[in-house]
KOLLUM-241157 format. One line per 5 residues: their letters; for each residue x, y, z of C-alpha. Coordinates in steps of 0.1 Angstrom, whole numbers. Example, Ala and Ser with C-alpha at 12.3 -4.5 7.8 and 13.67 -1.06 7.14 Angstrom:
BEGIN
as> 123/-45/78 | 137/-11/71
END
This chain:
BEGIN
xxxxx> -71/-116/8 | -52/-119/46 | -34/-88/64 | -1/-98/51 | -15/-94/9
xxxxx> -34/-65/22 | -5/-48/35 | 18/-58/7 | -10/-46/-20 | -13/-14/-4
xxxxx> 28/-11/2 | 31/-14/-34 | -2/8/-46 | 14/34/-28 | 47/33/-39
xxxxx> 35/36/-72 | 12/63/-64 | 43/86/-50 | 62/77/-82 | 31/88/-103
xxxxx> 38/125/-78 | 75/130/-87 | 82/111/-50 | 108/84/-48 | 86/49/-52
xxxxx> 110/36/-22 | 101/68/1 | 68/61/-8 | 67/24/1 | 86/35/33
xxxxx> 56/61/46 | 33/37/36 | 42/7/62 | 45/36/85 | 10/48/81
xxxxx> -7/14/84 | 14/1/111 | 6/4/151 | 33/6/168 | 66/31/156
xxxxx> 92/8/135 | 123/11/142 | 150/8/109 | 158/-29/115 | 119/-28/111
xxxxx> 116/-8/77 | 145/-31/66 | 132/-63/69 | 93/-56/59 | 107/-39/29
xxxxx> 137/-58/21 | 155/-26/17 | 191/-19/25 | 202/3/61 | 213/31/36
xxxxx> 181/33/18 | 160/27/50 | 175/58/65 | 176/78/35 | 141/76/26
xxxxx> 133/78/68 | 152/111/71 | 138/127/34 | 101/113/50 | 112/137/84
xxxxx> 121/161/62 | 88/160/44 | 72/163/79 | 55/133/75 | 77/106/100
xxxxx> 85/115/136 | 113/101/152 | 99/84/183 | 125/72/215 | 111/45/233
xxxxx> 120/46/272 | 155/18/282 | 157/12/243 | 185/30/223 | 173/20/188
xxxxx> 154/49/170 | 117/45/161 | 96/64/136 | 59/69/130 | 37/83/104
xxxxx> 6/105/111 | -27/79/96 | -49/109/96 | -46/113/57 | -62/151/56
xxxxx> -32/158/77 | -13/140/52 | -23/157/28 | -24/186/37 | 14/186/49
xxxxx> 20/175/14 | 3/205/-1 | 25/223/23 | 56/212/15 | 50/210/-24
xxxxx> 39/248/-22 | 72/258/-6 | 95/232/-26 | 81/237/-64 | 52/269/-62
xxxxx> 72/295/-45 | 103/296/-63 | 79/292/-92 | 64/326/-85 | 95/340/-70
xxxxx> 110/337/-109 | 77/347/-123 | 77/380/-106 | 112/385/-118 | 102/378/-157
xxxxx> 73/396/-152 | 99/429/-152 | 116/420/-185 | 128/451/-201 | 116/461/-238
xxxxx> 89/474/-259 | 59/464/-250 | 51/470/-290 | 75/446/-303 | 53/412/-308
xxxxx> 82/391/-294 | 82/411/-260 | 45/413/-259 | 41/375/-267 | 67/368/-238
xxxxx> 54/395/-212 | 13/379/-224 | 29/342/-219 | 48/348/-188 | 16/369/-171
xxxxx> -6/341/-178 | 14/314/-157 | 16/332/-134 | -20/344/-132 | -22/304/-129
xxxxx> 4/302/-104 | -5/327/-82 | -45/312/-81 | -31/275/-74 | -7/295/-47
xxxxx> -40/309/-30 | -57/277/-32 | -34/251/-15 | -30/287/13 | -67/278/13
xxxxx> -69/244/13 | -36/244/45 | -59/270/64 | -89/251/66 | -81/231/96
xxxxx> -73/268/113 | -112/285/99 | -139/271/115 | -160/272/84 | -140/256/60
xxxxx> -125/233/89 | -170/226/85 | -173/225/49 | -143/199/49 | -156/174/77
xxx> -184/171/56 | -157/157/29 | -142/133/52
END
């Protein structure tokens, strides 16, 4: 296989990964040529390697930014805007973790804490089932909460920032 199939494989492979994560496929595709190319691309760039439309170049581009993934990146006498993608993929991941906790965990818990104070008797078999159900989740919740806090930290803590190298 040559560079140009490699690339393309990979393109895809991750686009289909992102899809598999609840990410849009395009998004993923667009992050992707990022993090496996040099130099910054500007949108004219992510257009043509992707055959994508201006709109959906930018869309994806700003939702990536948003994501703290893509950094816009001015290049000195040229007016076009250029982006780049961080390759280290621990960082990558780890801003993923971050962003996923504070996009889909924390309101999670935030309305878990609220159901946790439903009103009723705690006799009645319907309340206790709900109160049991709803203290389970977010037993669960709260554990997966202080595992990605865990998992973000690690670069910060010099022994899990140890433990982890060993991983990489």
């Amino acid at each position: 296989m040559n560079l140009v199939e490699g690339k393309e494989q990979f393109i895809q492979a991750w686009g289909t990964l992102g899809s598999k994560w609840g990410i849009n496929r395009t998004m993923a595709q667009v992050h992707a040529l990022l993090m496996i190319s040099p130099d910054p691309l500007s949108t004219e760039d992510i257009m043509q390697e992707l055959n994508i439309s201006r709109g959906n170049a930018n869309m994806n581009v700003r939702d990536l930014i948003d994501w703290g993934l893509v950094e816009k990146v001015h290049k000195s006498g040229d007016r076009k805007e250029y982006f780049w993608a961080e390759k280290d993929i621990w960082k990558v991941t780890t801003q993923v973790a971050k962003e996923r906790k504070k996009r889909e965990l924390e309101p999670v818990l935030k309305v878990l804490d609220q159901l946790s104070n439903v009103k009723g008797d705690r006799n009645d078999k319907n309340v206790k089932a709900f109160v049991e159900g709803i203290s389970g989740i977010k037993r669960m919740a709260t554990n997966a909460d202080k595992t990605l806090e865990t998992m973000i930290k690690a670069e910060e803590n010099w022994f899990f920032g140890a433990i982890l190298k060993l991983f990489k």
